[in-house]
C-alpha atoms as one frame of an Amber mdcrd trajectory, in Angstrom:
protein
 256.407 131.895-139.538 252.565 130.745-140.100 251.967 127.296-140.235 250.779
 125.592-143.392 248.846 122.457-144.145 249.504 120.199-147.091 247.292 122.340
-149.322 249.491 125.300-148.461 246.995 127.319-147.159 248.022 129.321-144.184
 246.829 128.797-140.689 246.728 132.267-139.938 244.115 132.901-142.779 241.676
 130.624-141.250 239.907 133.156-139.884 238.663 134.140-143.266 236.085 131.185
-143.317 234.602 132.067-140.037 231.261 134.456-140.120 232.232 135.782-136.783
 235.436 137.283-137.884 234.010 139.354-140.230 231.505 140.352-137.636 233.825
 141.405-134.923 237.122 141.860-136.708 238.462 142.883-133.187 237.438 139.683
-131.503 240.577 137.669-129.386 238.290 134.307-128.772 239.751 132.399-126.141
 236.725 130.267-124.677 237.487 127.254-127.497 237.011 124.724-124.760 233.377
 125.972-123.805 232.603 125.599-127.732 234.052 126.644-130.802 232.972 129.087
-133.757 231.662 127.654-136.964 233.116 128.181-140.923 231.025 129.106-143.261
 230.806 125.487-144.536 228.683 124.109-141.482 226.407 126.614-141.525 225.741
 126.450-145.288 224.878 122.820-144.386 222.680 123.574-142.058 220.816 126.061
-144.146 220.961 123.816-147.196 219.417 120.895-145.117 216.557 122.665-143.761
 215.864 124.473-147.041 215.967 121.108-149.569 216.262 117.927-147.496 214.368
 118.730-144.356 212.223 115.203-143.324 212.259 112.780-140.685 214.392 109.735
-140.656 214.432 105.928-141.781 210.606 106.256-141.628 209.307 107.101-145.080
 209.853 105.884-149.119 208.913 109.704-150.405 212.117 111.537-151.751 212.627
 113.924-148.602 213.460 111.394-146.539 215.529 109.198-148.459 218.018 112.251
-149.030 217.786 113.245-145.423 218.372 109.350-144.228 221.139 109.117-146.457
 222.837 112.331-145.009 222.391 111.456-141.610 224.322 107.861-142.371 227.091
 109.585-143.965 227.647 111.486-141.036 227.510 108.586-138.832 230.059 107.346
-141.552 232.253 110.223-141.288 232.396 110.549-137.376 233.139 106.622-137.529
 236.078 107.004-140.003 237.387 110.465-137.943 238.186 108.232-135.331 238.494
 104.543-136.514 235.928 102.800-135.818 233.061 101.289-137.864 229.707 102.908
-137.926 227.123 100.516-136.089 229.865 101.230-132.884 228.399 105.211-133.717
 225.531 106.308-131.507 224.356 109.962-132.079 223.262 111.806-128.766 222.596
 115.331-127.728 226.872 115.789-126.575 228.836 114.318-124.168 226.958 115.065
-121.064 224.260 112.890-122.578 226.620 110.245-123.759 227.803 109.668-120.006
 224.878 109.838-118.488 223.847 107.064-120.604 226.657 105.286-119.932 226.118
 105.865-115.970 222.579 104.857-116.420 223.293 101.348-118.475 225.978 100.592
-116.774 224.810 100.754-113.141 222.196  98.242-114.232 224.504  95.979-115.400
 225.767  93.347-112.527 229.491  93.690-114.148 230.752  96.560-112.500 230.319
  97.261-108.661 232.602 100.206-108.659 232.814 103.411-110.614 235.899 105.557
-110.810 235.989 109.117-111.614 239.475 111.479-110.890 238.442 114.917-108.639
 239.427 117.112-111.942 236.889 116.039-113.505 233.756 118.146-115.538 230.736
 117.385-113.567 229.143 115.949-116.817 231.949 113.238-116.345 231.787 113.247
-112.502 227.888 113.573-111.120 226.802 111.182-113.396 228.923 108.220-111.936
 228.062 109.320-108.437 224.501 109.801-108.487 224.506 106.235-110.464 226.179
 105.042-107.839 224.227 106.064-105.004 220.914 105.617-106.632 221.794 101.637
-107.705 223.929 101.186-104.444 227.546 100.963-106.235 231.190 101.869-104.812
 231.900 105.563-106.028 236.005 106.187-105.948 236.601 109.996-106.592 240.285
 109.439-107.617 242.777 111.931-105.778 244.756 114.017-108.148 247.800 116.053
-107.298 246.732 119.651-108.125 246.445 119.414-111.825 247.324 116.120-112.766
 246.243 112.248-112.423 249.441 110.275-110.987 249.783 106.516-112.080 250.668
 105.096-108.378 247.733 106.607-107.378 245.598 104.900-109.566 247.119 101.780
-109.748 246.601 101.648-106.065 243.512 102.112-106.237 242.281  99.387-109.492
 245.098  96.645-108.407 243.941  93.785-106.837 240.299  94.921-107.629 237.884
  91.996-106.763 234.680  93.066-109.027 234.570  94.978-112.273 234.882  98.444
-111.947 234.604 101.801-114.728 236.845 103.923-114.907 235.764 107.513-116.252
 238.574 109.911-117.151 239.022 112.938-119.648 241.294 112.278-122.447 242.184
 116.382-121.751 240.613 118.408-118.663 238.662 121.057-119.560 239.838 122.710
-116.439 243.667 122.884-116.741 244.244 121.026-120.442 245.995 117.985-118.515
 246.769 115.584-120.982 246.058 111.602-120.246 248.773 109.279-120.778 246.014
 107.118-122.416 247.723 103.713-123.309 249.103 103.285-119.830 246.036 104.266
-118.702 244.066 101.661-120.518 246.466  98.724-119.968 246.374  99.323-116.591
 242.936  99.150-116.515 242.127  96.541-118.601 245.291  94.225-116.332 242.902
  95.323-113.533 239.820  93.570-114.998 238.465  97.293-115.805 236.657  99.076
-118.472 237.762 102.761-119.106 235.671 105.566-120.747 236.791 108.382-122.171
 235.041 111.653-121.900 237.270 113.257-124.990 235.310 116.546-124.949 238.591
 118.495-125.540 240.510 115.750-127.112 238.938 114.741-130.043 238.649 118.347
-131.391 242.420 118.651-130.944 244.377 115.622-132.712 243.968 112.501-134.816
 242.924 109.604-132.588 242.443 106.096-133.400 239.833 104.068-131.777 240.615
 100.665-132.698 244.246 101.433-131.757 243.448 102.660-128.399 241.897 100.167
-126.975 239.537 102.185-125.147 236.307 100.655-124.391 233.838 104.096-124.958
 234.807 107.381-125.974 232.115 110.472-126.011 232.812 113.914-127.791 230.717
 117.028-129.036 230.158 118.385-132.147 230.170 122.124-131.157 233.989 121.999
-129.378 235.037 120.906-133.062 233.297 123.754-135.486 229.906 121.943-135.522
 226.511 122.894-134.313 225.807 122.495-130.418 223.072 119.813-129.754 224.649
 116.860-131.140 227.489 114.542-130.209 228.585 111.018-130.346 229.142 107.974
-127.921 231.429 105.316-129.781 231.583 101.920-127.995 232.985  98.971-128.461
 230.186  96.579-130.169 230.135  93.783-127.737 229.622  96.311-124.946 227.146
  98.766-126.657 224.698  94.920-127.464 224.891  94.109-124.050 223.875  96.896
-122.529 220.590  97.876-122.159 218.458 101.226-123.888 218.624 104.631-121.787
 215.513 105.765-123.583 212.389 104.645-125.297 210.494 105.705-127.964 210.520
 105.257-131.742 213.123 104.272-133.664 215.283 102.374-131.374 212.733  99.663
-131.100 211.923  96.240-133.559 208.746  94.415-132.105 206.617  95.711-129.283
 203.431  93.807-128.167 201.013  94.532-125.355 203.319  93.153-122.957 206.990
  93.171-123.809 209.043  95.001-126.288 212.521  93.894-128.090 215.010  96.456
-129.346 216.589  97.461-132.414 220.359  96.563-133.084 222.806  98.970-132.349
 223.545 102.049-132.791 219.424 102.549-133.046 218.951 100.727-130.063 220.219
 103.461-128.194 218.642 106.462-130.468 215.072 106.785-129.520 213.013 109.743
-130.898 213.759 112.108-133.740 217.562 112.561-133.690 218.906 116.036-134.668
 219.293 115.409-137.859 220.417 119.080-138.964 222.854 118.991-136.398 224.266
 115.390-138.102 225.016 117.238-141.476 226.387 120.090-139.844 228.708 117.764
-137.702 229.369 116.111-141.294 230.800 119.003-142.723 232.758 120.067-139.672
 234.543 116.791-139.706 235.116 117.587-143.696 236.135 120.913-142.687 239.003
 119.451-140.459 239.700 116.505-142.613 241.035 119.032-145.025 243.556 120.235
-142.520 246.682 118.551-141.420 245.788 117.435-138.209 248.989 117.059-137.162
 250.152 120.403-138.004 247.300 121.906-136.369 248.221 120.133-133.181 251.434
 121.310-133.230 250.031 125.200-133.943 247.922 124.637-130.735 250.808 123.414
-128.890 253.154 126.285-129.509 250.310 129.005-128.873 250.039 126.858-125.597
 253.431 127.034-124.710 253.880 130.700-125.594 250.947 131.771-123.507 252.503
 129.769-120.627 255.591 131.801-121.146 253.619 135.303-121.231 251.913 134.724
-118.499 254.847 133.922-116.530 256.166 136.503-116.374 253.318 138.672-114.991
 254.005 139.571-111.579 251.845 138.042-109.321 249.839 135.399-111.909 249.420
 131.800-110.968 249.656 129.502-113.833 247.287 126.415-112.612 247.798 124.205
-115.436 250.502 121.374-115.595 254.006 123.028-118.044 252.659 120.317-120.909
 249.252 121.675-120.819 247.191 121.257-123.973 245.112 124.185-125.760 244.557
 125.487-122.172 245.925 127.833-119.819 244.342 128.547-116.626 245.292 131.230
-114.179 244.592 133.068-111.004 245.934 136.217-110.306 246.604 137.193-106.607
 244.738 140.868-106.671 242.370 140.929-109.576 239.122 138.639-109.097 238.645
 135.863-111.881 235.232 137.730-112.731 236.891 141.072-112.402 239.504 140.429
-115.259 237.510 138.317-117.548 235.286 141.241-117.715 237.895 143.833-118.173
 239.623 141.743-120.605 236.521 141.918-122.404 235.219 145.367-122.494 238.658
 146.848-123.346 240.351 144.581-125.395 237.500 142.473-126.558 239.201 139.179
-125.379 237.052 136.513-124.961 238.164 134.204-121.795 235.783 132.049-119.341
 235.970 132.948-115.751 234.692 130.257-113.095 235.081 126.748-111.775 234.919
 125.690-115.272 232.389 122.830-113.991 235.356 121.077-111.759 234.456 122.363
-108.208 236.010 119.457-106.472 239.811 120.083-108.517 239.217 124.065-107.502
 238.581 123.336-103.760 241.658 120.974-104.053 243.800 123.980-105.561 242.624
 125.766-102.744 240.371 128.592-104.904 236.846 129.173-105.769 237.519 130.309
-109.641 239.891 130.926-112.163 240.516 132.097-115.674 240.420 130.125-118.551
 242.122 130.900-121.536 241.503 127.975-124.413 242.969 128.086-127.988 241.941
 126.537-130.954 242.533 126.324-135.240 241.633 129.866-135.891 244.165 131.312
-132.984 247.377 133.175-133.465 250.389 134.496-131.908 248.809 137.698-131.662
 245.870 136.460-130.085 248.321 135.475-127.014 250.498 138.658-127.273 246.672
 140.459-127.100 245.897 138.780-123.883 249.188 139.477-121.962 248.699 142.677
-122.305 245.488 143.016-121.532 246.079 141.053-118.144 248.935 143.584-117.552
 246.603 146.803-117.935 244.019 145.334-115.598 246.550 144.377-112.887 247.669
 147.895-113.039 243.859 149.046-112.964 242.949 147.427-110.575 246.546 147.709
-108.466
């Protein structure tokens, strides 16, 4: 039975507003959690910003700019309200790599936190960051153990109880690797008991279900616009506001600054504080209307459709003689696999030129959780809005042929 959302409209015609669908009608895309494809909506936004409001920023009176300042706020509006929060706690970077890396950066020079915390399944945009910080400003760098695909609670509490300084920890809301799903309120009560802050790299999260910021309790959460149907290039670090005005700029440059004389400089307020340069500003409308583009779903029901394609592919691939499932039974959106005579590479590619499945093949960025699992690569199969049950059935059987081909 497809799924509906309030308006009616069926899940399984989604396709219909995606470009690429019509370009490749064949097309099984599976590699959602390395980005997502774009409706027809964000890139009309893109094209009608460069073709009628295309000017620089909160820098000019003439009538370009006003319209383009006034679209870039809304979208700082929109990504606020997407996840409950209120726009000065929005800062616009380049994704979430840059988002923790600024976070690294401002908060290794803050005398707060001594220790950072980072679990081994982490993407190296979540992990390197914390330990380079850490070695380059001399602070304590835990890399959390996990047990094969999944954080356990002793362990960490073992590890942030009785803690004697402040300490970060960072942890993905859902691993790109495996689509292991945070329990995040524990998480962030334990934490916070602790005398902790937590961030929260929600790369895959966000994109997936509603999520409430204020509710949380989280103290900084970083996403991407491109693993949620906008363009690549631009992303968002939400904070909480008394953390974001203490801590210091990453960058400098225009923009993010209010007085500078020939010896010292003070800073904007936030969010500018922390947005020096000419943001992408195209990229801000086109994240606009992806978040419009989703608002008009049922997020709930969407989740739900991306849980059950989930679950079914977990069942498919089951029963596959020989295929290891590496991702926890509750996985999220993502199934990874190894299978025991066919090289990661080997059956991406197949998949790809014979069935014209789309999967990613690799470490996935996680090299530390794959030596832990005891392999070099995997596959990675990753759903998202526009995926069906046929889609899944598609993929089984295209494993099946290339374990035979290559058997």
């Amino acid at each position: 039975m497809p799924l509906s959302n309030d308006s009616g409209v069926s899940l399984a015609r989604i396709k219909e507003d995606f470009p690429v669908f019509h370009e490749y009608p064949g097309l099984v895309y599976l590699d959602n959690a390395a980005t997502t494809h774009k409706p027809d909506t964000v890139i009309n936004a893109l094209v009608s910003f460069y073709t009628r409001e295309n000017s620089n920023v909160h820098r000019a009176v003439h009538r370009l700019a006003e319209r383009a300042t006034v679209l870039f706020e809304d979208a700082r509006r929109a990504v606020a309200d997407f996840v409950n929060a209120v726009p000065e706690q929005v800062v616009f970077t380049k994704g979430t790599t840059e988002s923790l890396n600024l976070l690294a950066y401002s908060l290794s020079l803050s005398e707060e936190f001594k220790t950072f915390i980072a679990p081994q399944f982490e993407h190296h945009s979540n992990f390197v960051p914390w330990q380079q910080m850490s070695r380059r400003f001399g602070r304590e760098f835990i890399p959390l153990e996990i047990n094969g695909a999944e954080l356990e609670l002793d362990t960490l509490e073992r590890v942030i109880s009785n803690r004697k300084n402040g300490f970060v920890l960072a942890v993905s809301g859902l691993t790109n690797s495996t689509g292991f799903k945070l329990p995040i309120r524990q998480v962030v009560d334990m934490v916070h008991k602790s005398g902790g802050i937590i961030v929260i790299d929600g790369a895959q999260l966000i994109p997936h279900e509603p999520f409430d910021f204020e509710d949380s309790m989280v103290d900084f959460l970083a996403f991407s616009a491109h693993k949620m149907l906008g363009p690549t290039g631009i992303g968002a670090l939400v904070g909480k506001r008394e953390l974001l005005e203490r801590l210091p700029p990453f960058a400098f440059g225009g923009e993010m600054i209010d007085r500078v004389d020939l010896h010292d400089t003070t800073f904007a307020s936030i969010p500018q504080k922390f947005e020096a340069g000419t943001p992408n500003i195209a990229g801000a409308t086109g994240f606009l209307a992806a978040i419009d583009y989703l608002n008009g779903l049922n997020r709930t029901i969407v989740a739900e459709h991306i849980e059950r394609l989930t679950s079914l592919c977990h069942e498919e691939l089951s029963s596959i003689p020989g295929l290891r499932i590496l991702s926890p039974e509750k996985s999220h959106g993502i199934v990874s696999f190894v299978h025991e005579s066919v090289h990661p590479h080997d059956l991406a590619e197949f998949l790809s030129q014979n069935f014209d499945v789309a999967i990613r093949s690799g470490h996935h960025c996680a090299q530390p959780q794959m030596k832990g699992l005891g392999i070099r690569s995997s596959c990675r199969a990753s759903f998202y809005i526009y995926n069906t049950v046929e889609d899944v059935e598609v993929l089984a059987k295209g494993i099946r042929n290339a374990v035979r081909w290559f058997g």
